[in-house]
N, C-alpha and C positions, 0 to 999 in steps of 0.2 A: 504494500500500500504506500501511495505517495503521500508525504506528510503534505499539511497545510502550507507550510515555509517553503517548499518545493514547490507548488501550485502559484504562490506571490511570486517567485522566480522567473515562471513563462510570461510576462507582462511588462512593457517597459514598468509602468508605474509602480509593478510588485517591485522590482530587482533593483529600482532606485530606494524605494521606501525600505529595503532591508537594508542597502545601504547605509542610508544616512543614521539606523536604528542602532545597526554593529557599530560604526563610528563613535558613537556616543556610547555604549557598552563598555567597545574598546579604550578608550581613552578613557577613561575611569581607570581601568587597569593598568595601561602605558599611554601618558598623554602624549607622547610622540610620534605613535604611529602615524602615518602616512593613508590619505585618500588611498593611494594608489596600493598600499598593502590590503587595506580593507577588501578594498574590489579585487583582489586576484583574491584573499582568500575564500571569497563568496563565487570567483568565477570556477576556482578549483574545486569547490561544493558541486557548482549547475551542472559542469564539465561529469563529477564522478557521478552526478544520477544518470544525466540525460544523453553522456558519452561523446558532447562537442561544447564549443564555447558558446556564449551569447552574446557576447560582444569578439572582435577582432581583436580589440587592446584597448591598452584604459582611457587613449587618448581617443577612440569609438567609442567608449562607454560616457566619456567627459560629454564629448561633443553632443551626444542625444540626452544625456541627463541636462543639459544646459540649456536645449531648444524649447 
């Protein structure tokens, strides 16, 4: 069964909104992490369900998270 968090994933809106949620999770634990950390470890998440990326690279994920 595919989790709920996995479902928000197929969606631009899902996979920005877990973004910006891990961001703030994470930075509570290391305030230094990096944008660009957060999103590879969420893309290496989509990657290990769904067995491809959903973004090209982070600077494809910037670019549509920003439009």
């Amino acid at each position: 069964m595919i989790a709920a968090r996995h479902i928000r994933m197929l969606t631009k809106q899902g996979f920005i909104g877990l973004f910006w949620e891990e961001l703030a999770r994470m930075r509570k634990v290391d305030a230094t992490i990096t944008h660009e950390q957060v999103y590879e470890i969420l893309e290496g998440e989509y990657q290990q369900i769904f067995g491809l990326r959903r973004y090209a690279s982070f600077r494809s994920f910037r670019d549509n998270r920003d439009r």
